[in-house]
C-alpha positions in Angstrom: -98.2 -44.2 -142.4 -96.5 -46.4 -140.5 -94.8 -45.0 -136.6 -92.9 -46.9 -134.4 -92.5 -45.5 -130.8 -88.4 -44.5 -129.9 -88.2 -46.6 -126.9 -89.0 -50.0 -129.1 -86.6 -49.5 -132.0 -83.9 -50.6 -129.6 -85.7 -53.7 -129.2 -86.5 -53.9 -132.5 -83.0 -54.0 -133.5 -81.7 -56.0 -131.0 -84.2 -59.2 -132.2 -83.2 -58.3 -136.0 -79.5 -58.4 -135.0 -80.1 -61.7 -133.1 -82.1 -63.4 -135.7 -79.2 -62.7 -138.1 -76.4 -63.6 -136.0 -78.2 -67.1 -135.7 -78.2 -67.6 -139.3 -74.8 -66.8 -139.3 -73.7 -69.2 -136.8 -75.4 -71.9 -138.4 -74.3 -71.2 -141.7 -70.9 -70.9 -140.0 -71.7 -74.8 -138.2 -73.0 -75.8 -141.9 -69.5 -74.5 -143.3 -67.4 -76.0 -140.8 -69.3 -79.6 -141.2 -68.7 -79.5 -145.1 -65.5 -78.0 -144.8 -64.5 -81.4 -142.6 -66.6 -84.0 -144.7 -64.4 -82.5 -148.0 -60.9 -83.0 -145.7 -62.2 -86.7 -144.9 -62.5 -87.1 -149.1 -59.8 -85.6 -150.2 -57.2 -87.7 -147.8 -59.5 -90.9 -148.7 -58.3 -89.9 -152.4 -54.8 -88.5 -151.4 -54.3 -92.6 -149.7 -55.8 -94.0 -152.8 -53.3 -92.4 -155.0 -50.9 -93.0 -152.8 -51.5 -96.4 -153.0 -51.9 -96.9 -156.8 -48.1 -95.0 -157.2 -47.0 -97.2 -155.0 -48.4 -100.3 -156.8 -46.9 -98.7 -160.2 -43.5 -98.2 -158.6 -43.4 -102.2 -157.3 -44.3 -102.6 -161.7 -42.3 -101.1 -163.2 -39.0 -102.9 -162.6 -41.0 -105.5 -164.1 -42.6 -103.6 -166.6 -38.7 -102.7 -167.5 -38.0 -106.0 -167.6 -40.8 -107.5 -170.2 -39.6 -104.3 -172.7 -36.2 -104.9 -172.5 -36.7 -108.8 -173.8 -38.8 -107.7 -176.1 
């Protein structure tokens, strides 16, 4: 059988609740540092596409053009 004296559970808890509460700050750190690198993509992607409908929009007055004289 396993006994524990009284006075250490209070210690015992307090390291288990420590221990944890660093786990969850650095999965909280690792969340925040993805959460970041997938705001830096998605406005790379949001400029791209921005600059590709911009690109079509210059085109297709042209594009407009070449139909019509067809």
């Amino acid at each position: 059988m396993y006994t524990v004296r009284y006075d250490a559970v209070n210690s015992m808890l307090l390291n288990e609740f420590l221990k944890e509460h660093r786990k969850l700050e650095q999965l909280t750190k690792d969340f925040e540092s993805k959460l970041a690198e997938q705001q830096k993509q998605i406005e790379a992607l949001s400029a791209g596409l921005q600059k590709v409908s911009a690109q079509l929009e210059v085109r297709k007055p042209a594009l407009q053009t070449v139909l019509n004289n067809q």
